[in-house]
C-alpha positions in Angstrom: 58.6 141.9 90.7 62.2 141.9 89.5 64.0 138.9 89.5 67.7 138.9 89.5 69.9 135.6 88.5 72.4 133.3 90.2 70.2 131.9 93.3 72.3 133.9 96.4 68.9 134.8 98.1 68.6 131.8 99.2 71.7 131.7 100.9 70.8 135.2 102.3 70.6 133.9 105.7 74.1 132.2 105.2 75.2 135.1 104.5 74.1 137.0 107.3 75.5 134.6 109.9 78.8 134.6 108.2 80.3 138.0 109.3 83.2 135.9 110.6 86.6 137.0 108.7 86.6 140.0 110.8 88.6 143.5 110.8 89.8 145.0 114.6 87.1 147.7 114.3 84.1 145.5 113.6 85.2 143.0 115.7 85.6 145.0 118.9 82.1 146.8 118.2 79.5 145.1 120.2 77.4 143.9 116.7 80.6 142.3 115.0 80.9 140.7 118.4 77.2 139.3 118.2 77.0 138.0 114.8 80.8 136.5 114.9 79.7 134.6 118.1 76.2 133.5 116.4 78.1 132.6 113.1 80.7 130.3 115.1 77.3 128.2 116.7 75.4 128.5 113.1 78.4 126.9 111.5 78.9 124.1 113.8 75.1 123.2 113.5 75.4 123.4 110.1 78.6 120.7 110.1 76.7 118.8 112.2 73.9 118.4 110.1 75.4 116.8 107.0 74.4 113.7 109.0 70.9 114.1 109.2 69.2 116.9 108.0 68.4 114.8 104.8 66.4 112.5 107.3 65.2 114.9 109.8 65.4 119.0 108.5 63.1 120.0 110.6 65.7 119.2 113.8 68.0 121.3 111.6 65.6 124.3 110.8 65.3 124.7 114.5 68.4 124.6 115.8 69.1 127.5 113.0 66.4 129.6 114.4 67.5 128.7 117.9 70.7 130.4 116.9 69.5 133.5 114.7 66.5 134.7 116.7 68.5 137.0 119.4 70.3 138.1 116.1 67.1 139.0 113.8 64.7 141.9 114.4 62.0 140.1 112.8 58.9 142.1 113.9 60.7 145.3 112.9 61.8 143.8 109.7 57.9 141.8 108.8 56.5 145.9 109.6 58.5 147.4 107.1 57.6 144.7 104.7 53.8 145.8 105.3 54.5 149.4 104.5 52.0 151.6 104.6 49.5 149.1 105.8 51.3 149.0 109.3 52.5 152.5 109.9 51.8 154.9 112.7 49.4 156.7 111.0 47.3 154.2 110.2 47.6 152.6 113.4 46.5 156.1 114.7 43.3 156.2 112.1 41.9 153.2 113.1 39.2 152.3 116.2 40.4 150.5 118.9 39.1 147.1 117.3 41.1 147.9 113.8 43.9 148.4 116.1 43.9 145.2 117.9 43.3 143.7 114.5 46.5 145.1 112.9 48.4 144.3 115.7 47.1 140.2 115.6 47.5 140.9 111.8 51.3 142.0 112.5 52.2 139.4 114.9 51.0 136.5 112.4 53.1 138.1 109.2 56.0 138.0 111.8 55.7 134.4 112.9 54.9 133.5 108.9 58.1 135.9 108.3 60.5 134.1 110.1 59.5 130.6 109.2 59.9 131.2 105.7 63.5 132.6 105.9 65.0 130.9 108.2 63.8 127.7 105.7 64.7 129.1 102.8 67.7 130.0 104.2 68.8 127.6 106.1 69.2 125.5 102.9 71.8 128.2 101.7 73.4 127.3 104.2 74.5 123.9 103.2 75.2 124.8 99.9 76.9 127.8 100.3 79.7 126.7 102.7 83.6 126.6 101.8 83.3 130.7 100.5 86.0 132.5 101.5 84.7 135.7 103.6 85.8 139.0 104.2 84.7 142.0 106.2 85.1 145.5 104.6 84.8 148.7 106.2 82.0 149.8 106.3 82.0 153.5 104.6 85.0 153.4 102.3 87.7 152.9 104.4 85.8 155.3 107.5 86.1 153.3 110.8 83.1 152.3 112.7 81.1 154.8 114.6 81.1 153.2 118.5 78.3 155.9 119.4 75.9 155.2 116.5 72.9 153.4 116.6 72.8 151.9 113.3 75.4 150.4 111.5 76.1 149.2 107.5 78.3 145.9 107.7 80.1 145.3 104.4 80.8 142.1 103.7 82.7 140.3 100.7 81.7 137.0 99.5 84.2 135.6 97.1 82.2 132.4 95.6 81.2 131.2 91.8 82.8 134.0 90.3 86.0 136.4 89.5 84.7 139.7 91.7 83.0 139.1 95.1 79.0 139.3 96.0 78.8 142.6 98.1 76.6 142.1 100.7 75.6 145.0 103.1 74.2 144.0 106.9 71.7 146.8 108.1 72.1 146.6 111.9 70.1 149.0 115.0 70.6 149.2 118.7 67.4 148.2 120.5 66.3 150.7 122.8 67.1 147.5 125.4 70.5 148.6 124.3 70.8 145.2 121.6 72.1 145.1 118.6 69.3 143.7 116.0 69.5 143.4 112.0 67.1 144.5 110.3 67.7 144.1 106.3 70.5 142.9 104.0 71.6 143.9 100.7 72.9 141.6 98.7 74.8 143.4 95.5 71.6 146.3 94.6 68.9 144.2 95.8 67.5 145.2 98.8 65.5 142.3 100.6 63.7 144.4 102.6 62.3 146.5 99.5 61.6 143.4 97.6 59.2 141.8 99.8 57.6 144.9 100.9 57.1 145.0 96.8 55.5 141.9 97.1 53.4 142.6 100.1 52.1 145.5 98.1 51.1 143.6 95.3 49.5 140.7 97.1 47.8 143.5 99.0 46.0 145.1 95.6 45.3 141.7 94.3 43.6 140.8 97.8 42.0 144.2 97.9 43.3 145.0 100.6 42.2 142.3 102.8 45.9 141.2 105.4 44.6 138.5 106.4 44.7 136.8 102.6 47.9 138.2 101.6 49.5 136.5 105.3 47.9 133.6 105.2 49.4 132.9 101.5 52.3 134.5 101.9 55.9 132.8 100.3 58.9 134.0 100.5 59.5 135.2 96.9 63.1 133.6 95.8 65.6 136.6 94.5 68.6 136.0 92.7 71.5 137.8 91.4 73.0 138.2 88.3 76.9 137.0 88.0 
């Protein structure tokens, strides 16, 4: 597993609720719409907190996920992260008992999925405030597709150092016809790719067995170099 320096995965989450210094054209597409209106209730929580989350984080951790949960397509996102051992085809090779299985086995990674993020960070959250934000087109300078169902957010995060944090927001329309994310990109690392490396590997180590590798799962910490 490749680990990068500078802790910014743990304010990953931060930084996915912070699409809020807006252009026009992300801001009138229905996903800059959802995550600036999330972002403006994240950040108020998050004010409120300073108060007591020290004494009580759990009140904190759940108003976060209170907030983020319309925003986050975490089954999607806890699938990819299982690869190969939750894809169609293997779905379509097993009996009708494996099936049920994978799909109890699917719903538990997703539950253990978004506890562990929203924890991890929801404590980027408080120690990642003050930033100054921008949102960047998307493609270069192209303006925002109103017809596509995905979407690459560009955002730049000008913190602890001279050039800002790139961070790119993966975003789908549901077939409900909502807008979900479903990875983040922060600088080259892919989240999505990291944890589905560490699925993997718990997965060879536990040969093979799910249950194991969910059970004793943790969100592995990724940082970034400056």
């Amino acid at each position: 597993m490749l680990i990068y320096r500078n802790s910014l995965v743990a304010a990953g989450l931060w930084l996915l609720v912070t699409l809020f210094s807006t252009q026009a054209s992300a801001q009138s597409h229905p996903a800059g719409v959802l995550v600036e209106t999330t972002t403006t209730q994240v950040m108020e929580v998050v004010a409120a907190a300073d108060i007591y989350v020290d004494a009580d984080p759990e009140r904190y951790y759940r108003q976060v996920q209170d907030l983020l949960d319309p925003l986050i397509d975490y089954r999607g996102f806890a699938r990819k992260v299982m690869g190969p051992y939750a894809s169609s085809d293997r779905y379509r090779s097993l009996d009708e008992a494996g099936r049920e299985q994978l799909r109890d086995q699917l719903d538990q990674f997703t539950n253990v999925m978004r506890s562990s993020l929203i924890r991890t960070y929801s404590k980027g959250l408080l120690a990642f405030g003050g930033s100054r934000i921008e949102l960047a087109p998307p493609n270069d300078g192209e303006p925002v597709d109103a017809e596509a169902s995905t979407l690459s957010l560009r955002q730049l995060i000008y913190a602890d150092r001279r050039d800002p944090y790139v961070v790119m927001y993966q975003m789908g329309l549901e077939k409900s016809g909502e807008w979900k994310l479903n990875n983040v990109i922060i600088e080259s690392v892919n989240l999505g790719e990291v944890y589905r490396d560490q699925f993997l590997a718990s997965a060879r180590e536990e040969d093979g067995n799910l249950d194991a590798v969910i059970s004793g799962w943790t969100t592995v910490v990724v940082d970034v170099e400056k």
